[in-house]
Biopython code that builds the backbone (N, CA, C, O; Angstrom):
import numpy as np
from Bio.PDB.StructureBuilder import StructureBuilder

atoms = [
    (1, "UNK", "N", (0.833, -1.169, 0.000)),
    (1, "UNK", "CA", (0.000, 0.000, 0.000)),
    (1, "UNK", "C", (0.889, 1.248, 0.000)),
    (1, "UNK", "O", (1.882, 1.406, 0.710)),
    (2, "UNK", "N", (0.478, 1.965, -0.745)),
    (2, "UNK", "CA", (1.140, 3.347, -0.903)),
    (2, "UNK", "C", (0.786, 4.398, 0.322)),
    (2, "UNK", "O", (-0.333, 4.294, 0.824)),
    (3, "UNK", "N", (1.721, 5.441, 0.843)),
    (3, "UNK", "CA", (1.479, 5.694, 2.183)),
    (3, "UNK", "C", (1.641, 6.828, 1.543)),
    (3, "UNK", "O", (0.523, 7.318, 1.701)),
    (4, "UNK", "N", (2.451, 7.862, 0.717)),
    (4, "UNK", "CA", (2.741, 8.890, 0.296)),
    (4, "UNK", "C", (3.871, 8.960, -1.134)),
    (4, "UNK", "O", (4.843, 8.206, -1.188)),
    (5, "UNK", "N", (3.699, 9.519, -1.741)),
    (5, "UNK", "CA", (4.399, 9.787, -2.907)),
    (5, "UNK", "C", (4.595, 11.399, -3.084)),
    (5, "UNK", "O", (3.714, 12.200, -2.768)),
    (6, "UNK", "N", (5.816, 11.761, -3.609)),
    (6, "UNK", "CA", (6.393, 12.868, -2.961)),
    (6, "UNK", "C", (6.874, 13.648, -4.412)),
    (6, "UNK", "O", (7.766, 12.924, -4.856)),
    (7, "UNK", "N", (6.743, 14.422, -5.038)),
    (7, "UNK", "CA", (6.937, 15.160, -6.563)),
    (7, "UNK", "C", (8.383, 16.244, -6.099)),
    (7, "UNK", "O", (8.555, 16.655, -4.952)),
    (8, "UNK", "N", (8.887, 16.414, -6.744)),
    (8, "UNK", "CA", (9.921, 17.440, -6.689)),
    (8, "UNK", "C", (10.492, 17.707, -8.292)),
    (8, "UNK", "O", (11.254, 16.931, -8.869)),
    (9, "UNK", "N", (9.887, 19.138, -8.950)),
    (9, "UNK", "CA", (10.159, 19.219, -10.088)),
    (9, "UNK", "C", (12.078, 19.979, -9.911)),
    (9, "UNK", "O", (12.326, 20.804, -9.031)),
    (10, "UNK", "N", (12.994, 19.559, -10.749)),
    (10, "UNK", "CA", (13.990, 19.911, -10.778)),
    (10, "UNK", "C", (14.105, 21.181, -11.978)),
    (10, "UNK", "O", (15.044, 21.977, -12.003)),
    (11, "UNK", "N", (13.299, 21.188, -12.662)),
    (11, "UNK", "CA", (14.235, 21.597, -13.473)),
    (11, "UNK", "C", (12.460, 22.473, -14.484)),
    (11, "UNK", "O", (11.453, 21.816, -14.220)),
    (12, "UNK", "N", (12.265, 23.349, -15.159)),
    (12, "UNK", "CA", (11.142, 23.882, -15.485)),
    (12, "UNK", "C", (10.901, 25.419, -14.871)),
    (12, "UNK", "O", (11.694, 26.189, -14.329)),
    (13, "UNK", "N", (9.344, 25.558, -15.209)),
    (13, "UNK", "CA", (9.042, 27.456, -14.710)),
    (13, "UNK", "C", (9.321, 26.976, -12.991)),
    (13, "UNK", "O", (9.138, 26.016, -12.243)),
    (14, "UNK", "N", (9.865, 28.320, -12.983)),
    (14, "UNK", "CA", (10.297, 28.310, -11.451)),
    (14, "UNK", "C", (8.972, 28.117, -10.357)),
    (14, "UNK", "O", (9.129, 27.443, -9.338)),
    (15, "UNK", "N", (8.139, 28.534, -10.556)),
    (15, "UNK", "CA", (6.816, 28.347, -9.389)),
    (15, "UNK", "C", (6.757, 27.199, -9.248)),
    (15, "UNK", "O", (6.547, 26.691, -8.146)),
    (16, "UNK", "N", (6.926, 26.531, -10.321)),
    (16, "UNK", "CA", (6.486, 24.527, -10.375)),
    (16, "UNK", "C", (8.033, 24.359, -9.632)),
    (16, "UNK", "O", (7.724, 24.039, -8.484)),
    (17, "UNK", "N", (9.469, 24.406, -9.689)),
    (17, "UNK", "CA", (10.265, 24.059, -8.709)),
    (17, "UNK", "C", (10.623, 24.584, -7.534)),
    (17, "UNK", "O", (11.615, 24.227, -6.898)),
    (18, "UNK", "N", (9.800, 25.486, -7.187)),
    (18, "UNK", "CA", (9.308, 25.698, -5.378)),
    (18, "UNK", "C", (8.881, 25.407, -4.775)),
    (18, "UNK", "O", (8.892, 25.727, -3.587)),
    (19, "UNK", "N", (8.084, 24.383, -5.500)),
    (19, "UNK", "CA", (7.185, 23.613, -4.419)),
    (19, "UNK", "C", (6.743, 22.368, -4.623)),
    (19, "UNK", "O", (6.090, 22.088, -5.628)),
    (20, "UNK", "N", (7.103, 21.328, -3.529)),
    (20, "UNK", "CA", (7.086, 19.763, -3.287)),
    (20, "UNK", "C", (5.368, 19.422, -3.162)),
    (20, "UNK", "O", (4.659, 19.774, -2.219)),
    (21, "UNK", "N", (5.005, 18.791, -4.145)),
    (21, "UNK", "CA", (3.620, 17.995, -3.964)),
    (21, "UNK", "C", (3.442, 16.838, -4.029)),
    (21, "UNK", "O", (3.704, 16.190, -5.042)),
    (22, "UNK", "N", (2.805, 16.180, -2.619)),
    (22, "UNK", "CA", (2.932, 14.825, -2.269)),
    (22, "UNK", "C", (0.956, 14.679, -2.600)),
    (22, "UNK", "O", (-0.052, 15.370, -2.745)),
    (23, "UNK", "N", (1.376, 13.433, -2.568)),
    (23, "UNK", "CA", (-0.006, 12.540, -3.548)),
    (23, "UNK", "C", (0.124, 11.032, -2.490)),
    (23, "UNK", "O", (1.069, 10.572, -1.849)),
    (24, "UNK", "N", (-1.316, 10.569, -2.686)),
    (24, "UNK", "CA", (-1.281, 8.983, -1.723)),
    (24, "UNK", "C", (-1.545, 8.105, -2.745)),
    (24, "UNK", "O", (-1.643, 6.904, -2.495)),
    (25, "UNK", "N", (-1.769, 8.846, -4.695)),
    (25, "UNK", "CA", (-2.079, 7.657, -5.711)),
    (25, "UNK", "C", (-1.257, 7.566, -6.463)),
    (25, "UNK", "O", (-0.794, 8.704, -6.535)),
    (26, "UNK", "N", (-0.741, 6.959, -7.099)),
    (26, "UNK", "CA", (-0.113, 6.744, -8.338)),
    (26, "UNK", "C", (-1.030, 7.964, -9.613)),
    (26, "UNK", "O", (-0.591, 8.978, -10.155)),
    (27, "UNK", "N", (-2.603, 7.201, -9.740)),
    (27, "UNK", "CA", (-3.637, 8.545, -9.998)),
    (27, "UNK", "C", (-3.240, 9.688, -10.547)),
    (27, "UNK", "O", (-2.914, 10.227, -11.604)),
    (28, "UNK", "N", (-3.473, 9.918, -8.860)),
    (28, "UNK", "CA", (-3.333, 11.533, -8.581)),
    (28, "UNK", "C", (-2.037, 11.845, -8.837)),
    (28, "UNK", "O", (-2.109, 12.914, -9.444)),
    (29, "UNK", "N", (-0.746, 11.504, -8.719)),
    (29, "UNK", "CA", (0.403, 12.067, -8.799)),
    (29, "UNK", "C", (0.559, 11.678, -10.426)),
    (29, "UNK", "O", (1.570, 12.282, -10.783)),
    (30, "UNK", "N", (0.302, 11.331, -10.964)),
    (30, "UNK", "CA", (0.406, 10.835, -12.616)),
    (30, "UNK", "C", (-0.874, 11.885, -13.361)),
    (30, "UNK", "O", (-0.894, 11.879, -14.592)),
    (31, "UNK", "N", (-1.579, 12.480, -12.866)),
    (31, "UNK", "CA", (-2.297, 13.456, -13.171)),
    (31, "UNK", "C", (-1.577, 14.803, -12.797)),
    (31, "UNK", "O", (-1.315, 15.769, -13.514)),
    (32, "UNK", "N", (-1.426, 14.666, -11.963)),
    (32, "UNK", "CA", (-0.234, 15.948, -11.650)),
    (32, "UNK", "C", (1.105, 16.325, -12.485)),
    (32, "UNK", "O", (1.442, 17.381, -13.020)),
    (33, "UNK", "N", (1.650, 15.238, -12.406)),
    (33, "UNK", "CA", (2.839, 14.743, -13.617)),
    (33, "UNK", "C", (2.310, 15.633, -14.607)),
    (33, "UNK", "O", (2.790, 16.738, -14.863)),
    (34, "UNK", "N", (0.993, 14.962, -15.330)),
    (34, "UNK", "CA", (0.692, 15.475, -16.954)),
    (34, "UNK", "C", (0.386, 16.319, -16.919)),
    (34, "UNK", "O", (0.989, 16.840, -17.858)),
    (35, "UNK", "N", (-0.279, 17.139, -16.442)),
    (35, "UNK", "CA", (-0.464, 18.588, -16.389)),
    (35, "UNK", "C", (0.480, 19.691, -15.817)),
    (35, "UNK", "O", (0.212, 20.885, -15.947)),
    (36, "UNK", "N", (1.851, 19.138, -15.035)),
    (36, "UNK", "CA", (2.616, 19.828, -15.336)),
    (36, "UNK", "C", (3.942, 19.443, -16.526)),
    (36, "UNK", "O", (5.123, 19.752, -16.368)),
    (37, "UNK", "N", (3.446, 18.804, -17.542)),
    (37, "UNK", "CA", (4.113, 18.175, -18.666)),
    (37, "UNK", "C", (4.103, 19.191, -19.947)),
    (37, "UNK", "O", (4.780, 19.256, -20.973)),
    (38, "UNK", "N", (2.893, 20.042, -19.348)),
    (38, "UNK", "CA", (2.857, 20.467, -20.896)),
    (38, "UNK", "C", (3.580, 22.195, -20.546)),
    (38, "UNK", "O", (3.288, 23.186, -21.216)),
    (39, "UNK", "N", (4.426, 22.198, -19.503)),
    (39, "UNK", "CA", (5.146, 23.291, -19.384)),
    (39, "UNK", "C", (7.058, 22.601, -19.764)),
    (39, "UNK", "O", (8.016, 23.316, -20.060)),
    (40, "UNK", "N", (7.062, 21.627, -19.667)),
    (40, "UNK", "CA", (8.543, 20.757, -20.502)),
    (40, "UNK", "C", (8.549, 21.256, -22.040)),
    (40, "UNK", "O", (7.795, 22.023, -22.639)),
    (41, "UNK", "N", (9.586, 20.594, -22.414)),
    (41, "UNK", "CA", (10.502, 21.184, -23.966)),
    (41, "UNK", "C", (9.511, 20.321, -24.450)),
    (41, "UNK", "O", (9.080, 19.212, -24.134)),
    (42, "UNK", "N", (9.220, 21.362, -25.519)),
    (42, "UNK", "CA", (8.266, 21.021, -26.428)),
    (42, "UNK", "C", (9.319, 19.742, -27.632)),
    (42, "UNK", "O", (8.512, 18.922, -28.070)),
    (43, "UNK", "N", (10.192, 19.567, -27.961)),
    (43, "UNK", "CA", (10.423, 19.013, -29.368)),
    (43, "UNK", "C", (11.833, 18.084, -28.438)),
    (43, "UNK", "O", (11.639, 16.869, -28.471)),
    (44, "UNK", "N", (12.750, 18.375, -27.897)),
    (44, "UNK", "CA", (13.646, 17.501, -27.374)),
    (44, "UNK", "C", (13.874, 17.913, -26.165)),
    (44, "UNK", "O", (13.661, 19.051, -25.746)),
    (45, "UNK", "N", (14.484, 16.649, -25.335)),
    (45, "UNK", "CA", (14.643, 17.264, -23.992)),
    (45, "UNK", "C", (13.842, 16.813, -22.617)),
    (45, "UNK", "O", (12.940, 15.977, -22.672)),
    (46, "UNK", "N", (14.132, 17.259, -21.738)),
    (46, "UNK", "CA", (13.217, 16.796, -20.998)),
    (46, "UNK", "C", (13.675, 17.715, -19.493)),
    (46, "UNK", "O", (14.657, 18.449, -19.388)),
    (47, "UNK", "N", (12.769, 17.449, -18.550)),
    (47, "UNK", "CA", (13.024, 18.333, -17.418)),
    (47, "UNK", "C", (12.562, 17.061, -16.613)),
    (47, "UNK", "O", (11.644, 16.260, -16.787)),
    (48, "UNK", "N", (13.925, 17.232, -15.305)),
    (48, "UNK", "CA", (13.736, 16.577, -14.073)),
    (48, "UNK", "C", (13.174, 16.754, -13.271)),
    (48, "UNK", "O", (13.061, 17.830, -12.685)),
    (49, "UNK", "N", (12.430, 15.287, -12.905)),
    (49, "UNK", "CA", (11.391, 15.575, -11.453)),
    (49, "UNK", "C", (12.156, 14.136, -10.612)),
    (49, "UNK", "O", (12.406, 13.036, -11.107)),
    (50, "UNK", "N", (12.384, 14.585, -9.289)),
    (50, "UNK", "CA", (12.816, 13.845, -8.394)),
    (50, "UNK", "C", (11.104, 13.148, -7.502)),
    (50, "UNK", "O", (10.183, 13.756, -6.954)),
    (51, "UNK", "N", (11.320, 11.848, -7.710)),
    (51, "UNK", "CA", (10.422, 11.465, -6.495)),
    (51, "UNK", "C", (10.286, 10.384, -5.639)),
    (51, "UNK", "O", (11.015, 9.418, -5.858)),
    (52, "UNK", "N", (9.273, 10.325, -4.428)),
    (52, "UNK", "CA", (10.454, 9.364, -3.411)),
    (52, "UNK", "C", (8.208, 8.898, -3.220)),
    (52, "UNK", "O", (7.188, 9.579, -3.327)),
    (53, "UNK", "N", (8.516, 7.358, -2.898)),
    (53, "UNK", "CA", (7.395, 6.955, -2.596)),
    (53, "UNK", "C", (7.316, 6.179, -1.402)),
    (53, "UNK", "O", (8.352, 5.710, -0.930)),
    (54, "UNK", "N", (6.621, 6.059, -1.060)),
    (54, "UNK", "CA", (6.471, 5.532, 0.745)),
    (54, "UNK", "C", (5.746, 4.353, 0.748)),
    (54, "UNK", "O", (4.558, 4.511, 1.031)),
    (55, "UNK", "N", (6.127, 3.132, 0.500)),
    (55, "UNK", "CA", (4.873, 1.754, 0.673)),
    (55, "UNK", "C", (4.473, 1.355, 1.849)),
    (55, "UNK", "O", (5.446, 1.616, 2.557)),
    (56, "UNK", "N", (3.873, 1.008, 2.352)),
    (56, "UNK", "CA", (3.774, -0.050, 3.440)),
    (56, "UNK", "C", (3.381, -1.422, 2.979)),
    (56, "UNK", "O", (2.439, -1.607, 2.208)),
    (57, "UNK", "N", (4.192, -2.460, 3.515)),
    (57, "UNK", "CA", (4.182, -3.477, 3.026)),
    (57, "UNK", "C", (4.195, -4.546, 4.632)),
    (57, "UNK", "O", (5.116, -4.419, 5.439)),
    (58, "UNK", "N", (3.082, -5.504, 4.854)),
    (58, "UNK", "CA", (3.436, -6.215, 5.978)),
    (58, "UNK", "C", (3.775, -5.423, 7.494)),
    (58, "UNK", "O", (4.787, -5.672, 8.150)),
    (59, "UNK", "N", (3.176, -4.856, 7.727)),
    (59, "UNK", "CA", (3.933, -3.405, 8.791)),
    (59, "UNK", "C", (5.016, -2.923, 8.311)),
    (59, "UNK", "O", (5.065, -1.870, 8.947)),
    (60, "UNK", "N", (6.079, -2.924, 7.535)),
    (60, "UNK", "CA", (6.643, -2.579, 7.157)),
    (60, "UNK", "C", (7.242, -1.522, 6.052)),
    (60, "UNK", "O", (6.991, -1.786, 4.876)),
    (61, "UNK", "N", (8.127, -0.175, 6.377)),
    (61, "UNK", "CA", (7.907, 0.524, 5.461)),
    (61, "UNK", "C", (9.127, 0.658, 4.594)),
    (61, "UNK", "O", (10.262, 0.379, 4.980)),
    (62, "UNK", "N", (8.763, 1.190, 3.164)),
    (62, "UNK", "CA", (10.328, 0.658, 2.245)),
    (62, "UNK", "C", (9.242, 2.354, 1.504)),
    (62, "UNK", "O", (8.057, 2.668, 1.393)),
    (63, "UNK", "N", (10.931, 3.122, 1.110)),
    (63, "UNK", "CA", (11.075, 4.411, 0.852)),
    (63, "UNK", "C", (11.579, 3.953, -0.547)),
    (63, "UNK", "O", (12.262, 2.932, -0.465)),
    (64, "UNK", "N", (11.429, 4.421, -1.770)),
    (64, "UNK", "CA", (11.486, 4.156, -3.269)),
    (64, "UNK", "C", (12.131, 5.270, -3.448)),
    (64, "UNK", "O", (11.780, 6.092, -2.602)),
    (65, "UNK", "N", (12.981, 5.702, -4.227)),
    (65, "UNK", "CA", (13.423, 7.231, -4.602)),
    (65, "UNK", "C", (14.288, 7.290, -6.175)),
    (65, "UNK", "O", (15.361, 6.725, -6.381)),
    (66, "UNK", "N", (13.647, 7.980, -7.017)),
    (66, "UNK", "CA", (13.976, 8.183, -8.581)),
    (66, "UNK", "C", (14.586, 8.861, -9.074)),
    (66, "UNK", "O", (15.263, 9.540, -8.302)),
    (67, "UNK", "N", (14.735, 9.086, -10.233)),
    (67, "UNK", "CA", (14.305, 10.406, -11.294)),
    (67, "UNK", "C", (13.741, 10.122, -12.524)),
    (67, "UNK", "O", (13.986, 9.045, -13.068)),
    (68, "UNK", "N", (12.960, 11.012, -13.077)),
    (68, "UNK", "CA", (11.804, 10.904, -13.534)),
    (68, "UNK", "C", (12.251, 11.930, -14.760)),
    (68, "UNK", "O", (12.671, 13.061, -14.513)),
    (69, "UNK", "N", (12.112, 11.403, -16.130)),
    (69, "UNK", "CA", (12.683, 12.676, -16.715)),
    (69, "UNK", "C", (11.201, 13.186, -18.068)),
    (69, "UNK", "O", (10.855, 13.065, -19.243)),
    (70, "UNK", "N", (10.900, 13.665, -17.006)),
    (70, "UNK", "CA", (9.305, 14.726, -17.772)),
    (70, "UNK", "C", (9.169, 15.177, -19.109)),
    (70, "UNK", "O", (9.197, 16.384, -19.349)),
    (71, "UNK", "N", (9.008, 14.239, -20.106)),
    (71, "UNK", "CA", (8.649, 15.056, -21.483)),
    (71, "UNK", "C", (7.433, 15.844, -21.829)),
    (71, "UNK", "O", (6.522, 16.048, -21.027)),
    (72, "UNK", "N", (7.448, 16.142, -22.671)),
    (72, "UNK", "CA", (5.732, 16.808, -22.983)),
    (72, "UNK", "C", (4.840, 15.662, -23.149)),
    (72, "UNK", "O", (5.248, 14.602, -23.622)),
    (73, "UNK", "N", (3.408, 15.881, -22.701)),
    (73, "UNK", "CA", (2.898, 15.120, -22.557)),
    (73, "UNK", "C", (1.870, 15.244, -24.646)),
    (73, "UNK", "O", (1.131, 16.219, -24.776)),
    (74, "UNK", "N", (1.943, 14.657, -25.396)),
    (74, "UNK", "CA", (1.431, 14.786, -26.478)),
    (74, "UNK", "C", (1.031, 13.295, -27.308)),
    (74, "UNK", "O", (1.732, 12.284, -27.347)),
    (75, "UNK", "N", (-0.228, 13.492, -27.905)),
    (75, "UNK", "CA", (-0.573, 12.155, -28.580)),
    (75, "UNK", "C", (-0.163, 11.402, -29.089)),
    (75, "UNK", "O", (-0.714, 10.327, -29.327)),
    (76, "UNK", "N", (1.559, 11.922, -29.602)),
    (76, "UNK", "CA", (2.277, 11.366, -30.090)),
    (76, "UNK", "C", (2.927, 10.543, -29.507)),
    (76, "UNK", "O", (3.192, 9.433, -29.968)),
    (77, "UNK", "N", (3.454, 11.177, -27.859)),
    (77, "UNK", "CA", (4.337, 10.985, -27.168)),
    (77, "UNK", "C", (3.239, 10.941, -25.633)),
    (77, "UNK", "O", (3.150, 11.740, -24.701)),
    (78, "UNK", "N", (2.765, 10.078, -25.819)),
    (78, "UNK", "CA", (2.139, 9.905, -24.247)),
    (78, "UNK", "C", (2.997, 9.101, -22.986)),
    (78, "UNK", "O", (3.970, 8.353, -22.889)),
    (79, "UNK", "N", (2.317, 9.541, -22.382)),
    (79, "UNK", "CA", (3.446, 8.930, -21.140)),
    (79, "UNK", "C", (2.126, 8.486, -20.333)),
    (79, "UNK", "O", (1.040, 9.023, -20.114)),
    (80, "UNK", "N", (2.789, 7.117, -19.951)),
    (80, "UNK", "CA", (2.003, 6.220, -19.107)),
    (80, "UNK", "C", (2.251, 6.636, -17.687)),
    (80, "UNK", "O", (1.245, 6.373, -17.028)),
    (81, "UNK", "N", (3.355, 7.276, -16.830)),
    (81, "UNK", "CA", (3.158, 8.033, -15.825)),
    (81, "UNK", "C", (4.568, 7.521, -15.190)),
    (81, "UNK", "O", (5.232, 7.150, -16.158)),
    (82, "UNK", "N", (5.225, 7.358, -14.151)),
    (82, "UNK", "CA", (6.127, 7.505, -12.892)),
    (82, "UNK", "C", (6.484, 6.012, -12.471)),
    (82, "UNK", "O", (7.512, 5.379, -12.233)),
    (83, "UNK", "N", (4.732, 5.703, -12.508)),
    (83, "UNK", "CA", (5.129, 3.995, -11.706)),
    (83, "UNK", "C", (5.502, 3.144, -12.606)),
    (83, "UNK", "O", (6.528, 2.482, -12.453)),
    (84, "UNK", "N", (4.684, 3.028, -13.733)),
    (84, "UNK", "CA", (5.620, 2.167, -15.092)),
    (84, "UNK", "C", (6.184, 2.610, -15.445)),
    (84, "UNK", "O", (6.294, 2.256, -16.619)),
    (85, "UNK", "N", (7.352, 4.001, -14.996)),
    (85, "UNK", "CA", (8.416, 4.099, -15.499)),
    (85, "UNK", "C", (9.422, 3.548, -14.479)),
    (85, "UNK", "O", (10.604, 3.362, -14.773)),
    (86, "UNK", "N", (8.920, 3.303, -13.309)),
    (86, "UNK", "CA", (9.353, 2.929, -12.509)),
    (86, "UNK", "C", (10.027, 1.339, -12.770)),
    (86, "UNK", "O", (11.147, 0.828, -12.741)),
    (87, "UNK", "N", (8.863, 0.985, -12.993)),
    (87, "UNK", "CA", (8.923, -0.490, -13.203)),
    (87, "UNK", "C", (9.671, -0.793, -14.410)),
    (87, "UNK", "O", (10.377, -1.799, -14.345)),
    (88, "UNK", "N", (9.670, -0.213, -15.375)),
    (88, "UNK", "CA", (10.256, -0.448, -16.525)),
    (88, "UNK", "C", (11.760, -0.374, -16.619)),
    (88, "UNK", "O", (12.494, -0.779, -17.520)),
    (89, "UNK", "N", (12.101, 0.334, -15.299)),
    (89, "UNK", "CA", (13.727, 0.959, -15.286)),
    (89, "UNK", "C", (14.014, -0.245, -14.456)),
    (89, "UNK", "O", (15.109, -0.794, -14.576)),
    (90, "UNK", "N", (13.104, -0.711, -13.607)),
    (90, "UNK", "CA", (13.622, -1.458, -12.631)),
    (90, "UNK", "C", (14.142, -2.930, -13.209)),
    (90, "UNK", "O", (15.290, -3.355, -13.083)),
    (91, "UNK", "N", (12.533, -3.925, -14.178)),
    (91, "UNK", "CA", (12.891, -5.023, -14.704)),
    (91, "UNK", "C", (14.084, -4.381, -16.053)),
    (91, "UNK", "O", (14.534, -5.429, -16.516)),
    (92, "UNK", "N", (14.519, -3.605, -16.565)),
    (92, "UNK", "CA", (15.401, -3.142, -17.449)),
    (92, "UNK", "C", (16.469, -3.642, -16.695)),
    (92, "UNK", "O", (17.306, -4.223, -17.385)),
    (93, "UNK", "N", (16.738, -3.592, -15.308)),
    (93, "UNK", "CA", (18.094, -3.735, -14.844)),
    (93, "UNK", "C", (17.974, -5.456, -14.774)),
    (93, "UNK", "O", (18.780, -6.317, -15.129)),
    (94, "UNK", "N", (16.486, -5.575, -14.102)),
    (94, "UNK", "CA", (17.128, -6.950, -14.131)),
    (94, "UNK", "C", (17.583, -7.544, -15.320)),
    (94, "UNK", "O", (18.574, -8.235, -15.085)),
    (95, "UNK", "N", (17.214, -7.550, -16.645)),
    (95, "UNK", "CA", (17.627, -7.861, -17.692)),
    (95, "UNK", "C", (18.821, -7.362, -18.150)),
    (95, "UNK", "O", (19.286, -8.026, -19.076)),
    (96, "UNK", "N", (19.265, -6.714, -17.920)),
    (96, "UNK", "CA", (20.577, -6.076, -18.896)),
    (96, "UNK", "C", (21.744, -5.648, -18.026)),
    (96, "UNK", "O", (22.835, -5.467, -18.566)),
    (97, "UNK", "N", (21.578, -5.448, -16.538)),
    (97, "UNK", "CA", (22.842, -4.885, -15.506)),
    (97, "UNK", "C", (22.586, -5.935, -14.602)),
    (97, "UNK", "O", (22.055, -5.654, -13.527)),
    (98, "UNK", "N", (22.930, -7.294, -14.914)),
    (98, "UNK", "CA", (22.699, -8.193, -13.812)),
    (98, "UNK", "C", (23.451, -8.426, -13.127)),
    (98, "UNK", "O", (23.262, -9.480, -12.519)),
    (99, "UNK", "N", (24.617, -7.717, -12.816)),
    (99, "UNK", "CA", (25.769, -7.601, -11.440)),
    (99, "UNK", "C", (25.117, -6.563, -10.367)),
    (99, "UNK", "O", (24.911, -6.648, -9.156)),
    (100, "UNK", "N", (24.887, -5.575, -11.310)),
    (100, "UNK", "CA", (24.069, -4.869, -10.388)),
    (100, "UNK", "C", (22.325, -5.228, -9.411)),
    (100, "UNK", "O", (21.787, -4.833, -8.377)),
    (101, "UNK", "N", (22.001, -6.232, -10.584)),
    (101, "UNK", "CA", (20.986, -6.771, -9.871)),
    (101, "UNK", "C", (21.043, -7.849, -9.211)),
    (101, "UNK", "O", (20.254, -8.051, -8.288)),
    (102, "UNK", "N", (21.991, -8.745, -9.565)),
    (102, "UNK", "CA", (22.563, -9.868, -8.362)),
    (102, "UNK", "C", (22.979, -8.985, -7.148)),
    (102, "UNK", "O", (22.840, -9.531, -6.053)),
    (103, "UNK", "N", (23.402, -7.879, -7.152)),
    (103, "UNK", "CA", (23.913, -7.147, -5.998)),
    (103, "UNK", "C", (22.035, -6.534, -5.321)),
    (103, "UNK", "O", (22.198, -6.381, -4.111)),
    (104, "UNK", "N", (21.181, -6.339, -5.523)),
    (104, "UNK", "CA", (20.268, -5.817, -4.995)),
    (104, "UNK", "C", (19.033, -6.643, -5.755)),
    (104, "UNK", "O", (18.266, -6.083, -6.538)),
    (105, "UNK", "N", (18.952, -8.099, -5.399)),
    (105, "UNK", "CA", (17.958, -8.744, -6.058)),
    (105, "UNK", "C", (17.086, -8.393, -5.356)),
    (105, "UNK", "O", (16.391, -7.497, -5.835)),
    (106, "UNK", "N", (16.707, -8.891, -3.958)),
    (106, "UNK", "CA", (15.718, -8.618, -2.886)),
    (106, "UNK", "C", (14.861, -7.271, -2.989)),
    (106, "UNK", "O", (13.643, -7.226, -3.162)),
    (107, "UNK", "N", (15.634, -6.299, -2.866)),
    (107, "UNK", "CA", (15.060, -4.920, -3.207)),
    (107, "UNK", "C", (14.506, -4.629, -4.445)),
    (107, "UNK", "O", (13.499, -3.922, -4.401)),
    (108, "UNK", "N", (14.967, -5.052, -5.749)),
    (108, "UNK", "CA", (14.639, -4.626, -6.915)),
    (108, "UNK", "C", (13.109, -5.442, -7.015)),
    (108, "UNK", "O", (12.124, -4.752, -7.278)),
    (109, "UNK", "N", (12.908, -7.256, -6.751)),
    (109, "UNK", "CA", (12.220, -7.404, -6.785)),
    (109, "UNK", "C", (10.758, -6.871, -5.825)),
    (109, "UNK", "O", (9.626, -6.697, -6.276)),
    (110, "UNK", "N", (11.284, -6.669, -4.196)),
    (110, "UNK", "CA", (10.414, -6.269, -3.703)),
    (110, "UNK", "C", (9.146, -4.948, -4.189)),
    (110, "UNK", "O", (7.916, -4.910, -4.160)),
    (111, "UNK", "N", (10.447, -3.791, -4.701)),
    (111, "UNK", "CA", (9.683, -2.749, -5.206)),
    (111, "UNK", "C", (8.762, -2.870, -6.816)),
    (111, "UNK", "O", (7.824, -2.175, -7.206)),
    (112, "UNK", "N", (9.472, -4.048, -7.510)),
    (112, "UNK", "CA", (8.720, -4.186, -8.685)),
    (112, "UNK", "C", (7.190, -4.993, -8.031)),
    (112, "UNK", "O", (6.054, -4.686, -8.391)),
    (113, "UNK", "N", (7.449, -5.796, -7.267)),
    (113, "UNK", "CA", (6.052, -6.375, -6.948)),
    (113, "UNK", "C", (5.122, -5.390, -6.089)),
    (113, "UNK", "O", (3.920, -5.651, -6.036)),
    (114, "UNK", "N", (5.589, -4.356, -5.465)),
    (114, "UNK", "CA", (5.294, -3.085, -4.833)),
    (114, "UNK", "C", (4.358, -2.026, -5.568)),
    (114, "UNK", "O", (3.331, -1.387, -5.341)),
    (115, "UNK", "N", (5.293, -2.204, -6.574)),
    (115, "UNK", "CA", (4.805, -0.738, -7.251)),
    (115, "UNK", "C", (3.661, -1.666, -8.106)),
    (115, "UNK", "O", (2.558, -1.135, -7.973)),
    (116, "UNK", "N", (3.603, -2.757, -8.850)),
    (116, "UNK", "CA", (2.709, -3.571, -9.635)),
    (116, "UNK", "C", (1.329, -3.688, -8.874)),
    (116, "UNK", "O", (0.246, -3.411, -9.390)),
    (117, "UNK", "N", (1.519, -4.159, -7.515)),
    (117, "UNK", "CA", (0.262, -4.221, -6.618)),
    (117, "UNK", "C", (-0.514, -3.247, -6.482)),
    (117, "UNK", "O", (-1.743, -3.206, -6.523)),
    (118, "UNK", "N", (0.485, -2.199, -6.262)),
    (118, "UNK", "CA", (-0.452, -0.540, -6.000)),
    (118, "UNK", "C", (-1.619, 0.218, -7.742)),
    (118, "UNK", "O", (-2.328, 1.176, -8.051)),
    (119, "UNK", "N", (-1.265, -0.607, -8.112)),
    (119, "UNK", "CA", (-2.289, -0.001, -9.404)),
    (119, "UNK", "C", (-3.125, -0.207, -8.724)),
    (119, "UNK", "O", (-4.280, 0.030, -9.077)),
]
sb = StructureBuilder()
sb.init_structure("model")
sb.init_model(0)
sb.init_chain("A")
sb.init_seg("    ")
for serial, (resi, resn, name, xyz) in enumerate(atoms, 1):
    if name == "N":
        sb.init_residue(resn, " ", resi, " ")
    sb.init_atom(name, np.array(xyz, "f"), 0.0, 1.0, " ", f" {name:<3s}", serial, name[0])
structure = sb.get_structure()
């Protein structure tokens, strides 16, 4: 279960990187995402958003933390949101950096089955 999810735009109009907006959905923070998407580089490029998610799992709590690199959001170029990018970076490692993922199997899998459940 998701306890908090935490937005931090890096990089964009300055009002949007003053201020941290936390979300309890995937949802809601992936709606947030896209509507501040269509202030990113229009044609190449992209602007950083840092974000850190909070699960609870079993009483237990496990802290997730990214980067997220924000394109425009367009019909061409849609973006499915944060958590399947999440996931996508994550099984990416297991497939292709597998020293690195023999080094952090436990964790990589925990958060992929983490973030998959919370849809």
């Amino acid at each position: 279960m998701i306890t908090k999810i935490t937005i931090d735009r890096a990089e964009g109009p300055t009002h949007e990187c003053e201020t941290t907006h936390t979300f309890t959905s995937f949802k809601d923070a992936n709606k947030h995402l896209r509507s501040m998407s269509y202030s990113a580089p229009e044609e190449l490029g992209y602007d950083k958003i840092y974000f850190y998610v909070r699960f609870e799992d079993e009483g237990k709590e496990h802290d997730y933390k990214g980067r997220y690199d924000m394109t425009r959001h367009l019909e061409r170029n849609p973006d499915k949101g944060y958590d399947d990018h999440a996931v996508a970076y994550l099984e990416w490692l297991k497939e292709y950096d597998h020293s690195f993922y023999e080094d952090n199997k436990e964790e990589i899998e925990l958060f992929i089955s983490l973030f998959k459940r919370s849809k």
